[in-house]
C-alpha positions as CSV (number, residue, x, y, z in Angstrom):
1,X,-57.4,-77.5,-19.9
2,X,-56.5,-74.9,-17.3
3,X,-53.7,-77.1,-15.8
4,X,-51.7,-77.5,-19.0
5,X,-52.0,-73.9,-19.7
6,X,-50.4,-73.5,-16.0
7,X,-47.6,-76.4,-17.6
8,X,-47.2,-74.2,-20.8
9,X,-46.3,-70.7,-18.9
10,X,-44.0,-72.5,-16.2
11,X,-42.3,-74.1,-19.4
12,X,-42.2,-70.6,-20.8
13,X,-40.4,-68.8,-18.2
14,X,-38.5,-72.1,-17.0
15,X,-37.0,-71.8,-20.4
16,X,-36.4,-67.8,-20.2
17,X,-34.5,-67.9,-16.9
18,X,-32.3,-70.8,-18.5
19,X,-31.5,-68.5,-21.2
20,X,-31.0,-65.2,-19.3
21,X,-28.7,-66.4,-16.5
22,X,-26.0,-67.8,-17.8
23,X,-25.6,-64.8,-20.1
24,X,-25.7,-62.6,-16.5
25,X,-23.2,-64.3,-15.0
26,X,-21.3,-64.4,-18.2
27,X,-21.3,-60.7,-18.6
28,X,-20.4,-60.2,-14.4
29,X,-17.6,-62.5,-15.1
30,X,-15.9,-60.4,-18.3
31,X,-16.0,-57.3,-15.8
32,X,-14.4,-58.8,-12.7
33,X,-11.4,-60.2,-15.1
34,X,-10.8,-56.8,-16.6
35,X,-7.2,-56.1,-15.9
36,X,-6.6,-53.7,-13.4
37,X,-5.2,-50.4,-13.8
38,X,-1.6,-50.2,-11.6
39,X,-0.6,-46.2,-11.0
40,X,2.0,-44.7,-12.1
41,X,3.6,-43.0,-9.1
42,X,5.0,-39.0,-10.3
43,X,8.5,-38.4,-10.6
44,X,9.8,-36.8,-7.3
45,X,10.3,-33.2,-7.7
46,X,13.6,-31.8,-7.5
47,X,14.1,-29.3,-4.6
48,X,13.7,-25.3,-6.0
49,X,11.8,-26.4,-9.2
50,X,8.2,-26.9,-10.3
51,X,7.1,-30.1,-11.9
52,X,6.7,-29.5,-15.3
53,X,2.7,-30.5,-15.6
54,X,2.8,-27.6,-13.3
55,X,4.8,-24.5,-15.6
56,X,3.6,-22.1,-17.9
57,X,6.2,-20.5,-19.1
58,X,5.2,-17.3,-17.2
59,X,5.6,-19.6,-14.3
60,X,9.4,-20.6,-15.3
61,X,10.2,-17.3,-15.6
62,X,9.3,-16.4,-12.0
63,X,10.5,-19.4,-10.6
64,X,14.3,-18.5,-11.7
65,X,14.2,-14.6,-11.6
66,X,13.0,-11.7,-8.9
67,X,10.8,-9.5,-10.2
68,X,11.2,-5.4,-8.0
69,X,7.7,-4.1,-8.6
70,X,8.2,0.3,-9.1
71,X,6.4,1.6,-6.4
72,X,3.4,3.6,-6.4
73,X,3.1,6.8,-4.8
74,X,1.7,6.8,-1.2
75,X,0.0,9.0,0.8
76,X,-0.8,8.7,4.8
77,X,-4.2,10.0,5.3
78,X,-4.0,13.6,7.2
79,X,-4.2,13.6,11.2
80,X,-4.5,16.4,12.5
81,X,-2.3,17.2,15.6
82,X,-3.5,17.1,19.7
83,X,-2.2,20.8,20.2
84,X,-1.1,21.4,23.9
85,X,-0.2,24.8,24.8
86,X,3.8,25.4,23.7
87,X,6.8,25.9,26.2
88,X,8.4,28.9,25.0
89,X,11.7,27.6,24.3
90,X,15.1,29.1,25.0
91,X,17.1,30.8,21.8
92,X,19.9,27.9,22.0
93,X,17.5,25.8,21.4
94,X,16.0,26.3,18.5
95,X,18.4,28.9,17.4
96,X,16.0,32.3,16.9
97,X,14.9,34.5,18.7
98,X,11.4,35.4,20.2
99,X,9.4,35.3,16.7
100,X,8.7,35.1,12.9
101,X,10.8,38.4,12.5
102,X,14.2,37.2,13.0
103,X,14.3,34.3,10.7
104,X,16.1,34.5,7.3
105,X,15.0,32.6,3.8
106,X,16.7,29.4,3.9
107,X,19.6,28.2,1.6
108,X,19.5,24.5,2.3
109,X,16.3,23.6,0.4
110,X,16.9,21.8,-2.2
111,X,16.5,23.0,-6.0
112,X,12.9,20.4,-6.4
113,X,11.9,21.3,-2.5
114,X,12.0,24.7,-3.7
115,X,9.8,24.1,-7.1
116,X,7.3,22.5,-4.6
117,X,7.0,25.2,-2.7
118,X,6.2,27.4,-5.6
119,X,3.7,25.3,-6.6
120,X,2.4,25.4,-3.3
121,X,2.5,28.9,-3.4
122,X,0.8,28.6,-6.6
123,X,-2.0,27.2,-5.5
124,X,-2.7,29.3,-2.9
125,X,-2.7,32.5,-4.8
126,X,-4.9,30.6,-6.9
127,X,-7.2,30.6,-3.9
128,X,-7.0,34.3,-3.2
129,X,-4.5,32.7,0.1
130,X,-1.2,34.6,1.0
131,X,2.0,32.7,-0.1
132,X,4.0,31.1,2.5
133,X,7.3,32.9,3.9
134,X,9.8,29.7,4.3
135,X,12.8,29.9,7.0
136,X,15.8,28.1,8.0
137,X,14.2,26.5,10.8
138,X,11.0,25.0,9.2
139,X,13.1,24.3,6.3
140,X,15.5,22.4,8.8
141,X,12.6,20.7,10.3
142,X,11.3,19.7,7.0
143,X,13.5,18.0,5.7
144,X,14.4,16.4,9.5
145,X,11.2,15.1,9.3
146,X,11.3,13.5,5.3
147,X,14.5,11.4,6.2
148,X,12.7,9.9,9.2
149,X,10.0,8.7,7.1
150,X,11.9,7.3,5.1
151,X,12.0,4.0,7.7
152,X,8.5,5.4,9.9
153,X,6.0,6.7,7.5
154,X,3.4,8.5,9.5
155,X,2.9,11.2,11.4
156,X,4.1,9.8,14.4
157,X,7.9,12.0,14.6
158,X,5.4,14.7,14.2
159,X,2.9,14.3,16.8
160,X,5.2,13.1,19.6
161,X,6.5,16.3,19.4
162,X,4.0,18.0,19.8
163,X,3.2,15.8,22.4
164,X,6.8,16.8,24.5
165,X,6.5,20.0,23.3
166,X,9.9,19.9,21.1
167,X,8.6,21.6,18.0
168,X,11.3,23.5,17.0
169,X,9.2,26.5,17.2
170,X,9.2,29.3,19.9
171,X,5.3,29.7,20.0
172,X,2.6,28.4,17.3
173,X,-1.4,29.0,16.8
174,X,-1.4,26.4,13.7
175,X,0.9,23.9,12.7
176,X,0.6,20.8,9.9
177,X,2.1,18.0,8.1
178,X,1.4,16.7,4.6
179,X,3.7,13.7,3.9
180,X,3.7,11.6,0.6
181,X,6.4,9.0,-1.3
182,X,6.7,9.5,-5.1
183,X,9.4,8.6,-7.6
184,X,8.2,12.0,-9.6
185,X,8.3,15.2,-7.5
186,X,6.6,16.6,-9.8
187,X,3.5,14.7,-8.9
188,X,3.7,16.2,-5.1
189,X,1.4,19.0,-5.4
190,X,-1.3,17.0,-7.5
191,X,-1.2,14.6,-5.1
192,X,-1.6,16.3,-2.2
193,X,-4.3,18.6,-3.8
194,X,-6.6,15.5,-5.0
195,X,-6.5,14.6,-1.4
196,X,-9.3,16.3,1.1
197,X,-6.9,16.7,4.4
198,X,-3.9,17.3,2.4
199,X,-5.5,20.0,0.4
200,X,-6.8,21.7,3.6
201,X,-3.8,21.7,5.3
202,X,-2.4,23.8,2.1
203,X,-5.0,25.8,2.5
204,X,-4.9,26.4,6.2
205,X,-4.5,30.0,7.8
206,X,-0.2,29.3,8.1
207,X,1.8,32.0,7.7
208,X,5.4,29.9,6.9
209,X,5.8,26.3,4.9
210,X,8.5,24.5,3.5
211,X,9.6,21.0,2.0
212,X,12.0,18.4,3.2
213,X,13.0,15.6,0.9
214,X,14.8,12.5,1.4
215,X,15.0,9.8,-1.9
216,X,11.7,8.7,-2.4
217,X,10.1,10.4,0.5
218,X,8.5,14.3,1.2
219,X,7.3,16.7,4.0
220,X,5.8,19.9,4.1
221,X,6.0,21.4,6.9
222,X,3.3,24.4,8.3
223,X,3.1,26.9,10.7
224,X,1.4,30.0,12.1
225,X,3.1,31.8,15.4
């Protein structure tokens, strides 16, 4: 009895396997005759265009036209000049005298350098400060100093003369810079008043200021004898 009980289950799964094999390697077959995918190779791009899988039409627009960004205005953080003690220079040179006294109220500043300097002014009184006295030679300086940073913009013109002692000054205690670049003069003094170091230097103990512009670009000049 036990041995055709072992002849029934050996027919059972004899009879199993014959049915499940063939239908295995039938299946493996179908997959392995799928047809095979061939790629499609892109189109070559054109030299100075953008496929167009790759454009938005934002991205067309670039690609054919130059977009000039409106500048923003700029301020150079304050740095406060390495004073050496000044070389009294001869009257030629800077073409006064010995001191404040002899210098006249300028008539080169410009019509917005001079509503800068009001505002200046403005703020100081403001402050309980003295107004600043402006003069042919700072104004001179001033507006030397705007045109050269137009192409340097920092203080460097500033402190490397201070550093060769070719201030166009015959003696100084104090002397600053504020520099800033701004389509809108208008927005000079605010700037320079939001600014910590800026702000200070308008509110330093100077006795004579005045503003250089060149397009774009601004100086204010400061200076105690």
């Amino acid at each position: 009895m036990r041995k055709a009980e072992i002849v029934v289950t050996f027919l059972i799964f004899f009879g199993l396997y014959i049915l499940i094999v063939p239908q295995m390697l039938l299946a493996r077959y179908k997959i392995n005759a799928s047809p095979t995918a061939v790629p499609v190779s892109a189109p070559t791009p054109t030299p100075g265009t953008i496929p167009d899988t790759m454009q938005s039409p934002a991205s067309r627009h670039l690609a054919t036209s130059t977009l000039t960004p409106t500048p923003s205005p700029t301020l150079i953080p304050v740095r406060k000049p390495k004073l050496t003690s000044p070389t009294p220079s001869s009257p030629d040179k800077i073409g006064v005298k010995s001191g404040p006294k002899t210098l006249t109220n300028p008539t080169n500043i410009s019509s917005k350098d001079s509503i800068i300097l009001q505002d200046i002014n403005n703020y100081r009184k403001g402050k309980g400060l003295p107004v600043l006295s402006a003069s042919s030679v700072i104004c001179s300086f001033a507006k030397v100093r705007a045109q050269e940073i137009s192409t340097n913009f920092n203080h460097d013109g500033f402190q490397k003369r201070v550093d060769s002692k070719t201030l166009p000054y015959p003696s100084y205690s104090i002397i600053n810079e504020n520099i800033v670049m701004t389509s809108d003069f208008h927005q000079v003094i605010t700037l320079w008043v939001n600014s910590p170091g800026h702000m200070a230097n308008l509110s330093s103990n100077i006795t004579y200021g005045c503003i250089g512009d060149y397009g774009n670009y601004y100086a204010f000049e400061g200076w105690k004898p």
